[in-house]
N, C-alpha and C positions, 0 to 999 in steps of 0.2 A: 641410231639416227639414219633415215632413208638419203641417199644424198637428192636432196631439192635444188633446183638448179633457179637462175636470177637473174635478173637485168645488169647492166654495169652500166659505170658511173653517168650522167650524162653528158654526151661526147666524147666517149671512148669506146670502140667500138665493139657490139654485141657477140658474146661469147656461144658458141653453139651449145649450152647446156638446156636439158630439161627446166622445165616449169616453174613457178614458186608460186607462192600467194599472191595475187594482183594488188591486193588493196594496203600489204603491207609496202611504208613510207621508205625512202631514202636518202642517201646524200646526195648532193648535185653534184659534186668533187672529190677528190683523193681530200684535198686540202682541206674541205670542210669538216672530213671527220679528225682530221690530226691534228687539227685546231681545237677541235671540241676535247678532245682525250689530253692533249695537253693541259688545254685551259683546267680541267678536272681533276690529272692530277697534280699539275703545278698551285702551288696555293701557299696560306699561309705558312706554312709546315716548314716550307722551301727557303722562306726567307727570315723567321727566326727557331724554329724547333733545331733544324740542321744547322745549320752555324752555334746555336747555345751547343749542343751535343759535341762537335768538335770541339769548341773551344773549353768543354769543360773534361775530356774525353784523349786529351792527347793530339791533337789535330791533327796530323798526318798518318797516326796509327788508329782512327777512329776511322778515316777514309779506306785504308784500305779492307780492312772489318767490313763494312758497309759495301764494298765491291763485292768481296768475298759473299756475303748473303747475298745482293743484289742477283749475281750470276747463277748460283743455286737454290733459290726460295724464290724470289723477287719477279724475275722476269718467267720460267715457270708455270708461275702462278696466277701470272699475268696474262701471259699465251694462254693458258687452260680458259681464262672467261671469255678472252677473245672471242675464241674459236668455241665455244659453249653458245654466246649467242649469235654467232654469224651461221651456227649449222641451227638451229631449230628455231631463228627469227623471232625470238619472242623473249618478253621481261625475264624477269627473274625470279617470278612464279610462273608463269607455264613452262620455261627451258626445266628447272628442277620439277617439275611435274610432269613434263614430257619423258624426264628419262622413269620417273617412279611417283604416280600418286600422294605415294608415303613419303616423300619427300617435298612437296609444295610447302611445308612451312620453313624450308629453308628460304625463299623466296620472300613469304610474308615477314619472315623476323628482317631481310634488308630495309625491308621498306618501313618496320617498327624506329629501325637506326638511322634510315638516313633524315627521319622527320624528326628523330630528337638530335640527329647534328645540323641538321636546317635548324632548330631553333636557336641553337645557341652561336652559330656558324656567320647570323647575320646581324646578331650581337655586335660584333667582332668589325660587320661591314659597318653598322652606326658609328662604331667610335672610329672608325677611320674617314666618315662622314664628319664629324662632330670636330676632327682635328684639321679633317680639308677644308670646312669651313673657318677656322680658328686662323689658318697658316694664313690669310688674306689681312695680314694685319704687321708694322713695324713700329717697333721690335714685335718680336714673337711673343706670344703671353704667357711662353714659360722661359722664357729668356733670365729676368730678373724675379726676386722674390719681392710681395706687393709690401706696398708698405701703409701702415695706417695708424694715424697722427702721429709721423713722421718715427714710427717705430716697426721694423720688420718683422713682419709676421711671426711668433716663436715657432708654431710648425712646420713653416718653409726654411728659416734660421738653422735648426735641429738636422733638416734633410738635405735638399736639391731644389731650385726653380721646377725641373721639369719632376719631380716624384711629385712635389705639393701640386702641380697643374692637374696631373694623371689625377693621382688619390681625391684634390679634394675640391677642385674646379671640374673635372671631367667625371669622375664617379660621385664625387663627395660622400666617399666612403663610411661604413661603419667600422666601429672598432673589432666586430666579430658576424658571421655569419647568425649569431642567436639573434641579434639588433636589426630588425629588417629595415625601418625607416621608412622614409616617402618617396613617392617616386620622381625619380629623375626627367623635370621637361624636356633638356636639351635632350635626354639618350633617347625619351620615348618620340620625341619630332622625328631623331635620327633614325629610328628603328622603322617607324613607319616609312620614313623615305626610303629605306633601304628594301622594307616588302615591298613597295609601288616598284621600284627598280626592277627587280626581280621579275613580279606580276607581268608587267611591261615587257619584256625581256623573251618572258617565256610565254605569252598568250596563245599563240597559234602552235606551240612544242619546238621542234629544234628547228623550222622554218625560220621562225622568228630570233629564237634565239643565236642560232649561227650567223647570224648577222653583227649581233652586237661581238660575238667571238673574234671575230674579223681582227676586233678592236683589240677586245679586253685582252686575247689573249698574245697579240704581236708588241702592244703599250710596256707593259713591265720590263721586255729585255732593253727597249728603247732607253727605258729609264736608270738599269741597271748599267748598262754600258757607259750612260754619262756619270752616274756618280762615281765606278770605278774609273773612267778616265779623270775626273778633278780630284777622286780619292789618293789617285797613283801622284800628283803634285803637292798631295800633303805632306806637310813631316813629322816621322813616324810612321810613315804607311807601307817603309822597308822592314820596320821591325813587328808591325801589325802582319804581313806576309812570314817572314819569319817562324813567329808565333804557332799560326795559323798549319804550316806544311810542317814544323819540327816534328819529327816523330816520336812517342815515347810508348816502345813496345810492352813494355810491363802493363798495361792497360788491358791487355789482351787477356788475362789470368785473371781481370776480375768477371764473374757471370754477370753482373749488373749489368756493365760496360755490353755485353754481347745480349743481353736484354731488351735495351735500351736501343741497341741496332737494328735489332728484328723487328722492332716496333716498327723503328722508321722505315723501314722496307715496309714493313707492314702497310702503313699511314699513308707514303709518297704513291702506293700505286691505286688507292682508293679499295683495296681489297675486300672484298664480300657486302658493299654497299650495293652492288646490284648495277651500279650504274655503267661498267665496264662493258655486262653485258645488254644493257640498252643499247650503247651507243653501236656494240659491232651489230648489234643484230640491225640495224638499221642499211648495215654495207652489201653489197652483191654475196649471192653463192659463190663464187670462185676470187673474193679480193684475198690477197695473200697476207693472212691475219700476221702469220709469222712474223714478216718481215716488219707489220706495224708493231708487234709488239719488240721489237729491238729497236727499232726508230723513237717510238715515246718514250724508252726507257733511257734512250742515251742523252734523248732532250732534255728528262726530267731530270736524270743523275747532273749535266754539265749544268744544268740553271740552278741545281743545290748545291755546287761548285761555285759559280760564277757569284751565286748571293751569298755565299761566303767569304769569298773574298772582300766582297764589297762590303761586307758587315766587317771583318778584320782591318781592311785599308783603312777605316771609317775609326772605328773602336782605337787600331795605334795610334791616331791621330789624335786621338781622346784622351790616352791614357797618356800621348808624353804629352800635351797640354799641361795634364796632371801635375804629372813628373816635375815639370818643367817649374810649375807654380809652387810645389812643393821643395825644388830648390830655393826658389825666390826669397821662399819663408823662411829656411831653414838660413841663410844668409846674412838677411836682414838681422836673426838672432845673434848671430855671431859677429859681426858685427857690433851690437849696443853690447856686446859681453868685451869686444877686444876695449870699445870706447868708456866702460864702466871701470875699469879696473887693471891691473896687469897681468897678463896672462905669459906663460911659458912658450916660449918663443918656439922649440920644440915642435909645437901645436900648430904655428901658424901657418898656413894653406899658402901653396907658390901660386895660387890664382889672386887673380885682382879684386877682391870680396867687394872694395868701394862700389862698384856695379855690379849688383844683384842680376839683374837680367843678362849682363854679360858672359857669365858661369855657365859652362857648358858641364850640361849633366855625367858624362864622365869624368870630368875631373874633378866635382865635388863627389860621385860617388866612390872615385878610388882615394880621397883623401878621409873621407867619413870612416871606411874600412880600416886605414892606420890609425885615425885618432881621436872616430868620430867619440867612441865609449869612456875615452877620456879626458873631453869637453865637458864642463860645469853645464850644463841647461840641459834642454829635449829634444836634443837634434836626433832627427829620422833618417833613414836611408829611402833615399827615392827612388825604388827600386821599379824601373821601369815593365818588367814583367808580373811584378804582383798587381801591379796596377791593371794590365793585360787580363787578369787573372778575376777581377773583379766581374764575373759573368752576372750578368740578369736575364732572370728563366722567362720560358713563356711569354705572355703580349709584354712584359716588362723592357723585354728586349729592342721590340718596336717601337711603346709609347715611352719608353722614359732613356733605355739607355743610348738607344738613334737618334733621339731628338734632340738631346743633347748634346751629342756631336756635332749633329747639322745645324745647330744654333751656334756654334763657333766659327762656320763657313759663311762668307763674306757673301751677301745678298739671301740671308738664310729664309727667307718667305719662299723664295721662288725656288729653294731646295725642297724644302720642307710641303710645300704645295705637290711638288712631282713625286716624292715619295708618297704622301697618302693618296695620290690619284694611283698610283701602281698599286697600293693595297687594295684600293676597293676595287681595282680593274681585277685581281688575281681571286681576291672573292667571289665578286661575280662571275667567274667561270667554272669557280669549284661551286656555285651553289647551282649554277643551272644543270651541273651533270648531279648535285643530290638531288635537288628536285627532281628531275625526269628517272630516277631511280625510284621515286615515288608514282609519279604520274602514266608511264609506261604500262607498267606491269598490271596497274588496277585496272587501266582502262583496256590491255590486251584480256583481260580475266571476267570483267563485269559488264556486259553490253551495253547497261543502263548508262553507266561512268562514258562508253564510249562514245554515246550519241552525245550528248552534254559535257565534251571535254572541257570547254572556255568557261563553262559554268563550277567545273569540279577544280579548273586551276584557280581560278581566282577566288572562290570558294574557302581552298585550301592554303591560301597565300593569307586569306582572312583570320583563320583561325591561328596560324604560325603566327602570327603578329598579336592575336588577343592571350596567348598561353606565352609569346615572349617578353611582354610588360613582366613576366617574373623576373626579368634579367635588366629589369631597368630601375627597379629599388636600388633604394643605397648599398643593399649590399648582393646586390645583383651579381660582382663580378665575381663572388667567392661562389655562387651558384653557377658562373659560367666555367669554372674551376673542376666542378663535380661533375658537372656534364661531360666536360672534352676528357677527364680521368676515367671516367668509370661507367658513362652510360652506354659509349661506341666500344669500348676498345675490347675487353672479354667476350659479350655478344659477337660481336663482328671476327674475335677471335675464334669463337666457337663455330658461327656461318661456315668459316673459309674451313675450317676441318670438316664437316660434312659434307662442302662444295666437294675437298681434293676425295674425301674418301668413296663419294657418290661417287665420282668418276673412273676413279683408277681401279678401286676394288669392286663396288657393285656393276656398276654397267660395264666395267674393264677397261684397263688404258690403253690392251693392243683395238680392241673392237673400236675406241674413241680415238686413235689412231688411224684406224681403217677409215673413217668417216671423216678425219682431216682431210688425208690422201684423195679421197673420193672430193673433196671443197678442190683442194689445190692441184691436183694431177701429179703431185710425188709425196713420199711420205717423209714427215719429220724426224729427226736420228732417235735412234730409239734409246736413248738415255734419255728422255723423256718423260719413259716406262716408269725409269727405275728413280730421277727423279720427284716424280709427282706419287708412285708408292711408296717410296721410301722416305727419301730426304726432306722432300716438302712437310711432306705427313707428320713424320716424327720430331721438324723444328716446329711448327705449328704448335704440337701438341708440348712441346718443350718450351714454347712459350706461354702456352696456358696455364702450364703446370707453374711455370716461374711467376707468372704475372698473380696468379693466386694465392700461391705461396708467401709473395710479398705483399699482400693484401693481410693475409690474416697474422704475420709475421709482426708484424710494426703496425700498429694503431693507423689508419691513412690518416693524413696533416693537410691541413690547406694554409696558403702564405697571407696574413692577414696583416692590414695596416695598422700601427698603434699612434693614436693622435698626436696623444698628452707626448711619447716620447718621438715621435717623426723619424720612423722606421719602421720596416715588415719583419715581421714573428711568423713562425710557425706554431698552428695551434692546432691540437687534434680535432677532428669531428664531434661534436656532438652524438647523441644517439638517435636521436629521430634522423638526422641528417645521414647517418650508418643505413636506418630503416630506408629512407627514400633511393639510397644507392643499390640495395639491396632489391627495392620496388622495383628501379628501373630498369637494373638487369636483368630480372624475370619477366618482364614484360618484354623485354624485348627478346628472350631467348624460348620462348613459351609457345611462340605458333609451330616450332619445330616438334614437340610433343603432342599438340593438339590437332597437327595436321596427321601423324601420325595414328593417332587413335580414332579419328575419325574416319580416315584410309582404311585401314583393321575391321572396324563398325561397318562401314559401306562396303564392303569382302562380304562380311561373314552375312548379313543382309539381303547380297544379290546371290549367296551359295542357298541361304534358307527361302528366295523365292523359287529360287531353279525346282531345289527339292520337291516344294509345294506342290506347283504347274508340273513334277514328271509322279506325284503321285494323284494330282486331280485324273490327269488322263489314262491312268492305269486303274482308277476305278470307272471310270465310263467306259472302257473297253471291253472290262469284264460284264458290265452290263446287257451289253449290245451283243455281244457278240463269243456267250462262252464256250464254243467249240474250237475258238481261234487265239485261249487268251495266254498258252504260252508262247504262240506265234509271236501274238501282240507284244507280251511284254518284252520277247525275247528284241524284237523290233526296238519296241522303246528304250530297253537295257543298252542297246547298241548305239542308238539316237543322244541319248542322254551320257553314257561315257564319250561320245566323242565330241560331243558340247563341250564336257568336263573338262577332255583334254586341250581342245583349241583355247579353252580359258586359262587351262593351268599353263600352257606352252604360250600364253600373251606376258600372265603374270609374272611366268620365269625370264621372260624377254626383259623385259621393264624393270625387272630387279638385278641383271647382270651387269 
């Protein structure tokens, strides 16, 4: 990479560097862009992937695992696109095509992925849509289970208020992914409000969109700090902390466990969607990518902290409600058992049983523990931490097990309103940097695309929304399941191994070093080197290896609702549904092969025209002029090897 020199920010003042491209766009601010890279990769991930993963994970031995990658995988690899697209200014097809031809379908497979996680991604913003509008309403409409002619629904009786809302008010689910059904108005209203949003958003590129970023992405902490401050005045929300920081190091010995971390590392930093290095390549030649790539990581790391906690604070609060009620019951029993008959004195509890609510859950549960097992009836131990313990994965974590907590909090509309306004604000920021991971790279690549960008975004926002009505059927959500599983994550895993291997081994990590130094005026510690060849490289390829392994290990399952019984099952894939996972992955890891052989083809094609054109002109020489023609050729032999060479010394350039 030549070091090209750039503008700086506007109103800061102009650096004595060389030249760049005029026409390429930039931030108006430091803050603009650390808005944007936040907003991108803060997102849903932040606020229930990471907290499910600690809380199912050992919680304070899951965190520091997750340091541990962060520091050597995570940020890394995060600096590498940084500075990938702030030295060569362009998407995520020309920066890989800049360093090697044969390498431009790295580029195209980002942008394969991040149009299939825009589809399912803004899914995700509808129902957060669809709940925003819901929470404008007292009580909540998943507060109580409905009733009708004057008998309680059996599928809501069987479950939860807020499972029957989600399942069968909100999705109105199938019993199985085979059962497609009709489609859902309220999701498809939502979906389309959520592409207009977007559309909106992004119209003029990050002009337009960093505006709205101002918002979306300063809104969320706003919102988490107050429900951690009213969470911290809950009770429970010492032993929800507790929970949350206890450490249990044996976690660390299981591969799953350090699987399951790498992902997240993986996930939180937006890795090989391309849109990393849209956003840097938008910044000055000499802004100091470094330093940004420690600043967004430490942002991102403490807001998957901070929404952890606040999911724990929330969840104790929940679970001793539980507890709490689960005394009440167990009470009441004991109770019509002392009233029914005579019981052994022995047995009887020094707490004042006559009031139920009065019973403080430790000392029914140290009285349960001496005598619970030899009390006549069904008495349960309220065991405050199994309760804890009761995790719900995935969106399960937002739409049913959050909301049922913030349905217990006094003024809960206006809870409940500020939480799905912070969803769809954390959305909209991760969808405007996948989009522009889409929209960049085409139109740095396609002239036509460039002249007609308002036409190709909105264009494209058209078509995400007629191909995301598939996610708006009844059983839409178990398709939105397959997607976030299996469409982004091995492709994208595959991307980031080619990104780190292009760099450190083919073009080289001291040479890509040298062109850092050459951005910043000092060079980065060279453990760098030996990170992004070595360690990066081999956890990458350690998670490929793992993540396929478990694919073909275990049949893959998706969590499906059962009416008749009002509860989620795990139930394997079908086979066409295998077929379509299998589709998607190849489709989306496939331009990396075809770019490849096309590269190979267009070689061996400009070697056979060379050939051609140096033996057309060595027969007209001979022609013309046969007293001169080992002159001639000897001329042309010399002409044409040294063609060869400046060719073969470009294509050895380009390949190191």
């Amino acid at each position: 990479m030549e070091n090209q020199g750039s503008v700086g920010y506007v109103g800061e003042e102009i650096q004595p560097v060389p030249s760049e491209p005029a026409a390429r766009a930039g931030w108006n601010t430091k803050m603009e862009y650390i808005l944007a890279q936040v907003g991108l990769c803060v997102g849903f991930g932040n606020i229930w992937r990471f907290p499910y993963l600690c809380h199912q994970n050992g919680g304070g031995s899951f965190l520091l695992l997750y340091v541990l990658l962060l520091l050597t995988v995570g940020i890394p690899l995060f600096f590498l696109e940084l500075a990938t697209g702030q030295a060569i200014r362009q998407g995520s097809i020309g920066a890989w095509k800049f360093f090697s031809p044969r390498l431009a379908g790295i580029g195209y497979s980002s942008c394969v992925v991040c149009f299939f996680a825009a589809l399912y991604y803004n899914v995700i913003l509808a129902w957060s849509l669809f709940y925003l509008g819901s929470s404008f309403q007292y009580p909540l409409p998943w507060e109580h289970c409905p009733v009708e002619g004057n008998v309680t629904v059996p599928e809501c009786k069987k479950s939860s208020p807020t499972s029957y809302f989600w399942y069968r008010k909100a999705l109105d689910i199938t019993d199985s992914i085979d059962e497609t059904g009709t489609f859902n108005p309220y999701i498809v209203g939502s979906l389309l409000a959520a592409w207009t949003l977007v559309c909106l958003g992004m119209f003029k590129g990050i002009k337009t969109s960093v505006k709205v970023m101002y918002f979306s992405s300063i809104f969320p902490y706003v919102v988490l700090f107050c429900f951690l401050v009213r969470g911290l005045m809950l009770d429970g929300a010492l032993e929800g902390i507790i929970f949350m920081f206890y450490p249990k190091l044996e976690i660390w010995a299981d591969v799953q466990v350090w699987r399951q971390a790498a992902t997240q590392v993986f996930y939180t930093f937006s890795l090989g969607l391309g849109s990393n290095i849209v956003y840097s390549s938008y910044n000055p030649k000499n802004n100091n990518c470094h330093r940004d790539a420690f600043t967004v990581s430490m942002i991102n790391f403490l807001t998957s902290v901070l929404a952890t906690l606040v999911v724990f604070v929330v969840l104790g609060f929940h679970a001793k409600n539980k507890a709490v009620a689960c005394v009440v019951s167990n009470i009441k029993q004991l109770s019509e058992q002392f009233l029914s008959g005579p019981v052994d004195i022995n047995l009887m509890p020094s707490f004042n049983y006559s009031d139920p609510s009065a019973v403080a859950l430790e000392d029914y549960r140290a009285w349960f523990k001496l005598h619970g097992d030899q009390f006549p009836g069904n008495l349960t131990d309220c065991d405050l931490e199994k309760e804890m313990q009761q995790g719900v994965e995935g969106t399960g974590m937002a739409f049913i097990a959050f909301t049922e907590a913030i349905s217990l909090l006094p003024g809960s509309p206006f809870w409940s309103a500020l939480f799905f306004l912070m969803l769809l604000n954390l959305g909209l920021g991760s969808m405007f940097g996948i989009m522009e991971g889409i929209f960049t790279p085409l139109t740095d690549r396609f002239e036509t695309l460039a002249q007609n960008k308002i036409k190709f975004r909105v264009f494209t926002c058209i078509i995400g929304f007629v191909i995301g009505l598939l996610f708006t059927q009844r059983c839409g959500n178990y398709f939105v399941m397959m997607f976030d599983d299996y469409s982004a994550s091995l492709p994208l895993i595959i991307v980031v191994v080619f990104e780190t291997f292009s760099v450190s081994w083919l073009y080289g990590a001291d040479r890509f070093l040298d062109d850092i130094e050459g951005m910043l005026g000092w060079r980065p510690h060279v453990i760098y080197k030996y990170l992004w060849k070595y360690v990066c490289l081999l956890a990458m390829l350690g998670l490929l290896g793992a993540t396929t392994i478990h694919m073909f290990i275990k049949r893959p399952t998706y969590m499906a609702w059962n009416q008749e019984k009002g509860s989620e099952e795990y139930l394997e894939y079908p086979d066409w549904a295998l077929a379509v996972m299998a589709l998607l992955i190849i489709f989306a890891v496939m331009p990396v092969p075809i770019a490849l052989i096309h590269a190979v083809l267009m070689d061996w094609t400009r070697q056979r025209a060379r050939d051609s054109e140096a033996s057309q002109y060595s027969i007209v020489s001979t022609s013309n002029n046969c007293g001169s023609l080992m002159t001639d050729m000897s001329d042309l032999d010399q002409k044409t090897k040294t063609a060869a060479s400046v060719s073969s010394t470009l294509d050895m350039k380009l390949l190191k």
